[in-house]
KOLVEX-459264 format. One record per residue: residue in one letter; x, y, z of N, C-alpha, C in turn. Coordinates in steps of 0.2 Angstrom, whole numbers, padded with zeros to 4 digits, always signed. Atoms other than C-alpha are relative to their C-alpha. Example, Ala and Ser with C-alpha at 12.3 -4.5 7.8 and 13.67 -1.06 7.14 Angstrom:
A+0004-0006+0000+0062-0022+0039+0004+0006+0000
S-0004-0006-0001+0068-0005+0036-0004+0005+0003
This chain:
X-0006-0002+0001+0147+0345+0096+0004-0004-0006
X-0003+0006+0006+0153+0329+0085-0001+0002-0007
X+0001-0002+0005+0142+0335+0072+0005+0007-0005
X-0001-0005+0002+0149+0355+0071+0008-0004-0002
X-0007+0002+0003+0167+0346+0071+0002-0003-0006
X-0001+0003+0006+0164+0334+0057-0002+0005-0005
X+0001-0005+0006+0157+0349+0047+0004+0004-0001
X-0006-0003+0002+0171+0359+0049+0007-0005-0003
X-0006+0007+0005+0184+0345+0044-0003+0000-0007
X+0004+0001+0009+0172+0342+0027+0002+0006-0003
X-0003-0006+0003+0174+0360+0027+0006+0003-0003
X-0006-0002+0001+0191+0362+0026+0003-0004-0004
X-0004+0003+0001+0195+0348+0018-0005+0002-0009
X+0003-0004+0005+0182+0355+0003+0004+0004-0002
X-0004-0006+0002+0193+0371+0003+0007-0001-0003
X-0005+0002+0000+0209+0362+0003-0002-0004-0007
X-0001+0002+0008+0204+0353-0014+0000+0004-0006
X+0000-0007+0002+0196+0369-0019+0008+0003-0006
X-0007-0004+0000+0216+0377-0017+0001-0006-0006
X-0005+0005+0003+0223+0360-0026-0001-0001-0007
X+0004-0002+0007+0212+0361-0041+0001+0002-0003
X-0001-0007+0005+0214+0379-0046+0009+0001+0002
X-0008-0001+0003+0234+0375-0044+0002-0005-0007
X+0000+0003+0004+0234+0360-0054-0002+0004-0008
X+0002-0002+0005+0224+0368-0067+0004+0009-0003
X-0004-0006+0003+0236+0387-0068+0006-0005+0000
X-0010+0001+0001+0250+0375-0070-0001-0006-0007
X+0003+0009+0007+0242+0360-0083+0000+0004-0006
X+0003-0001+0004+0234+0371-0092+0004+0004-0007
X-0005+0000+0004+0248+0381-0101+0005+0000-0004
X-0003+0004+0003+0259+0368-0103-0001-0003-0006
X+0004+0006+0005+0246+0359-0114+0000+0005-0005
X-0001-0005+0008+0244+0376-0125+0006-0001-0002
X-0008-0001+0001+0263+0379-0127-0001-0009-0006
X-0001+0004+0002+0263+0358-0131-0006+0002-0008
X+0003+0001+0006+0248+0361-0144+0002+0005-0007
X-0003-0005+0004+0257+0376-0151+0004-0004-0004
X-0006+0003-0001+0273+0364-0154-0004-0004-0005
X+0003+0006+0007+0262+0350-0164-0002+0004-0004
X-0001-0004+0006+0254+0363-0174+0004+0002-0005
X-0008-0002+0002+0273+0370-0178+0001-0006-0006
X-0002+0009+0002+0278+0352-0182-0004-0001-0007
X+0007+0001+0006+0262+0348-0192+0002+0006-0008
X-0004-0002+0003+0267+0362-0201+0007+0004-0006
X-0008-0002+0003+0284+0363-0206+0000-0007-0004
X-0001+0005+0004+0281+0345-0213-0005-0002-0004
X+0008-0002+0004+0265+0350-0221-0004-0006-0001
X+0004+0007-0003+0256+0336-0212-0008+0003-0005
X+0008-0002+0002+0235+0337-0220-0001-0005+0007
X+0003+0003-0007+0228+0333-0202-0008-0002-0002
X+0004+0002+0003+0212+0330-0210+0001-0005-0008
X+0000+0005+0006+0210+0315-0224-0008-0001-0002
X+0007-0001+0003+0197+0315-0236-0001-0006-0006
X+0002+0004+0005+0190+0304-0251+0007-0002-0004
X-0006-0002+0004+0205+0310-0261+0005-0004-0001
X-0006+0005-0002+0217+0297-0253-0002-0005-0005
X+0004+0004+0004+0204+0285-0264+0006-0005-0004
X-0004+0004+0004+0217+0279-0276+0007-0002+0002
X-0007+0002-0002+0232+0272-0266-0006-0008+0002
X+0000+0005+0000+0218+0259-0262-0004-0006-0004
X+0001+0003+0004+0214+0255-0278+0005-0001-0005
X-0005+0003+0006+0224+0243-0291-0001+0002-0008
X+0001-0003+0004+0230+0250-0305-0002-0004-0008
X+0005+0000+0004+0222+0239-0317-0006+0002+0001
X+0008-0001-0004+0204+0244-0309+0000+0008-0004
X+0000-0009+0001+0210+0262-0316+0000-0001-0009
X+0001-0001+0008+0204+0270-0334+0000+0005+0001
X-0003-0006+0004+0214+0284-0341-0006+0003-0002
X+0003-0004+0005+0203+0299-0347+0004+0005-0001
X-0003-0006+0001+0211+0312-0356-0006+0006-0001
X+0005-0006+0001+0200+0329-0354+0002+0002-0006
X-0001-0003+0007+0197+0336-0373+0006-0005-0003
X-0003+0006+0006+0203+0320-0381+0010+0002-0001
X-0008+0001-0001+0220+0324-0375+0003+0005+0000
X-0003-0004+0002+0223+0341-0381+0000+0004+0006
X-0003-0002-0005+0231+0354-0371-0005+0008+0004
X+0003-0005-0001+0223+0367-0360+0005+0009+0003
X-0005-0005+0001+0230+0385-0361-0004+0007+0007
X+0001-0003-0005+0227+0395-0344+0003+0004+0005
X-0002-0003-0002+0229+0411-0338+0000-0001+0009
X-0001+0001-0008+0238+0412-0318-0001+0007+0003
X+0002-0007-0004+0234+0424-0306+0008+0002-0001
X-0006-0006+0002+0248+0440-0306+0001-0003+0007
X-0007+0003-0003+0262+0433-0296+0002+0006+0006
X-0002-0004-0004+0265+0450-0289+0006+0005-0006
X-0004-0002+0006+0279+0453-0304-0002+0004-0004
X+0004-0003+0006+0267+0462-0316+0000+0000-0005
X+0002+0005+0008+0268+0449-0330-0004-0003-0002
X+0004+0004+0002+0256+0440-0338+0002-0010+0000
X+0001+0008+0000+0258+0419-0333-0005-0004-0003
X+0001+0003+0001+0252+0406-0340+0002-0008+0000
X-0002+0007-0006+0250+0386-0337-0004+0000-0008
X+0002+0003+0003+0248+0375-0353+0001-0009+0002
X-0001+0006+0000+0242+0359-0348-0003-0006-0001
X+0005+0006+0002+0237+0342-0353-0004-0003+0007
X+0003+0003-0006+0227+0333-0339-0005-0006-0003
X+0003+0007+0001+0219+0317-0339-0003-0002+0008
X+0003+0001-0007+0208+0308-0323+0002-0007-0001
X+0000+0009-0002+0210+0290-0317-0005-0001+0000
X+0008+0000-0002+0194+0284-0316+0000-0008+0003
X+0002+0006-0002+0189+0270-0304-0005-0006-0005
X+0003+0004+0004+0180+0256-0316-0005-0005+0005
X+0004+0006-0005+0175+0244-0301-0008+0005+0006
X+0006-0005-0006+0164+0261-0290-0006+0000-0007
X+0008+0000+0004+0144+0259-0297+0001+0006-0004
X+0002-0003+0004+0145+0277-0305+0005+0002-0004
X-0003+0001+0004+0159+0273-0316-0004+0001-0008
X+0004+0001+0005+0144+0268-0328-0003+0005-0001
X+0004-0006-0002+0133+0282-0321+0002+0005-0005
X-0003-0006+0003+0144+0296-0328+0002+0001-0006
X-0006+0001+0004+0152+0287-0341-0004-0004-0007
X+0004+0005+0005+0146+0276-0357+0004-0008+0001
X-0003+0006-0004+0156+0262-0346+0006-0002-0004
X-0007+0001+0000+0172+0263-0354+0005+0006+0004
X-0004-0005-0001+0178+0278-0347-0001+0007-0003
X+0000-0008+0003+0172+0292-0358-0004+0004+0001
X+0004-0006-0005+0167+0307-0349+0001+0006-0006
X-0003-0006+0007+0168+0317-0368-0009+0004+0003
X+0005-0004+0000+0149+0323-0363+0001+0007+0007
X-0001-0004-0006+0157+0331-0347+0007+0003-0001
X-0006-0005+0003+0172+0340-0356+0002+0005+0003
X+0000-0006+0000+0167+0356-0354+0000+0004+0006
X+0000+0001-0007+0163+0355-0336+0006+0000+0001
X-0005+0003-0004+0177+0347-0331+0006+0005-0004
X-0004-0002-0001+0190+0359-0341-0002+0006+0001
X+0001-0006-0004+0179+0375-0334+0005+0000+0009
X-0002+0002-0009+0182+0366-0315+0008+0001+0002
X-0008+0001+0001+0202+0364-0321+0000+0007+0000
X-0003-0007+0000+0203+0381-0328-0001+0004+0006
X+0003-0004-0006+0193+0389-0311+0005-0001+0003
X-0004+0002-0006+0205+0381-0300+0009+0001+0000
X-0006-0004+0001+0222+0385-0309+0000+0005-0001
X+0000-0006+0000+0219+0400-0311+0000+0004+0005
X+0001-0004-0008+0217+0405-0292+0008-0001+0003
X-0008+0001-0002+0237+0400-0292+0005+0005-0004
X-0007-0004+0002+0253+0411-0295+0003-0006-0005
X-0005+0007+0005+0267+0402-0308+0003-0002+0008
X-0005+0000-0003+0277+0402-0292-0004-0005+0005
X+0003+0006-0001+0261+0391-0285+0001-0007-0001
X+0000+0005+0004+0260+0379-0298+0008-0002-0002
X-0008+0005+0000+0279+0375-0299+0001-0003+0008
X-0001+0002-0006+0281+0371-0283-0005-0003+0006
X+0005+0005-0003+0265+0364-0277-0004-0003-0005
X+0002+0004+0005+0259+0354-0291-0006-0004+0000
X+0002+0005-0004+0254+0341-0281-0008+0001+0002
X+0005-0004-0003+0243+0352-0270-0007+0003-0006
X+0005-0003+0004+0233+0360-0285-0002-0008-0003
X+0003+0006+0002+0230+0341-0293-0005-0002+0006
X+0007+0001-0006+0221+0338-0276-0007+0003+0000
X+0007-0004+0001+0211+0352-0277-0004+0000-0006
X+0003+0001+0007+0205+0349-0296-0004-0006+0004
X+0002+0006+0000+0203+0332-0289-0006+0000+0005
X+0009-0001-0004+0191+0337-0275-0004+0003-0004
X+0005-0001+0002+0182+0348-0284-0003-0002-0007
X+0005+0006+0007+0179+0335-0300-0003-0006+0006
X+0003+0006-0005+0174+0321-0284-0007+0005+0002
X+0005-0003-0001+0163+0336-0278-0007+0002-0005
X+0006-0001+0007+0154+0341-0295-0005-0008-0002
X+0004+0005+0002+0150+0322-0297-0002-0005+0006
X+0004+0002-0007+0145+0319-0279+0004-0007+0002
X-0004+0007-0001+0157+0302-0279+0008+0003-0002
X-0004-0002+0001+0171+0297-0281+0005-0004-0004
X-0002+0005+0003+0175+0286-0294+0006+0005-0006
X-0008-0003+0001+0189+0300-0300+0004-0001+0005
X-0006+0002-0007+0204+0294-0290+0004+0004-0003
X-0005-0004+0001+0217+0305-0298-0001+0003-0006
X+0001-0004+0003+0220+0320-0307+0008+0000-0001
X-0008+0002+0002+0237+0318-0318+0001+0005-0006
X+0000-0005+0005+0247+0332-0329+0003-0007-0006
X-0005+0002+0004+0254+0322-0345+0003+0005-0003
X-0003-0003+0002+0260+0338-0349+0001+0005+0003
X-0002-0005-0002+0266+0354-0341+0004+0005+0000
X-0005-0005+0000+0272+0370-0345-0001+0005+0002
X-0001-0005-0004+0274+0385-0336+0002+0006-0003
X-0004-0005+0007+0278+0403-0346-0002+0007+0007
């Protein structure tokens, strides 16, 4: 008799966490989307990058350690924008230059060890023009920033490192 009673008690007291569980969990689980909704939103609105990549590279390197290259010895690059929507023909003429890390090992690798990346020119203003060109004018005035980044990945990713730490306009015009 001991036994059936203790089995029912275990019983009941089974079902009764059973019930507490499946409340807990219609009433948590809601909340928690709604709240992830709300950081998304936030994130956002204040155009957080919740992923960080190599890119960050030169905020923690010292600006002497950095060598200026100008792509195409300086000269300016003339690049058509995607159609904006307006039915005009845009254009983006601009100078670009790279920082180059001097202290990362393929500094030399790439380079004839001062900096000059004149045998990868051509590369590098294909890469430039490939990736301006995938923006509106209404892009490139207003996110700048943004499109420097993505040159700057995909010059880190063409040379599999990342002794590029920044991609910088000294000159920009927008038509």
């Amino acid at each position: 008799m001991k036994k059936n009673l203790i089995t029912v008690v275990i019983l009941a007291l089974v079902v009764v966490n059973l019930v507490l569980t499946a409340v807990l969990t219609i009433t948590i689980i809601p909340e928690t989307q709604k709240a992830n909704e709300l950081i998304t939103k936030v994130c956002s609105a204040i155009d957080l990058d919740l992923v960080a990549g190599d890119t960050a590279g030169s905020l923690a390197i010292n600006v002497e350690n950095m060598v200026d290259y100008p792509i195409n010895s300086g000269s300016t690059l003339t690049i058509n924008l995607k159609d904006g929507g307006d039915g005009e023909a845009h254009y983006a003429v601009l100078g670009v230059s790279l920082s180059l890390d001097n202290q990362n090992e393929d500094f030399t690798k790439y380079g004839d060890g001062n900096g000059n990346l004149s045998t990868y020119d051509n590369i590098l203003a294909d890469t430039i023009k490939t990736i301006v060109a995938a923006h509106t004018i209404d892009e490139m005035r207003n996110n700048e920033e943004g499109v420097k980044e993505e040159i700057l990945e995909a010059i880190q990713s063409l040379f599999k490192s990342s002794f590029v730490v920044r991609v910088n306009f000294s000159s920009a015009t927008y038509q």
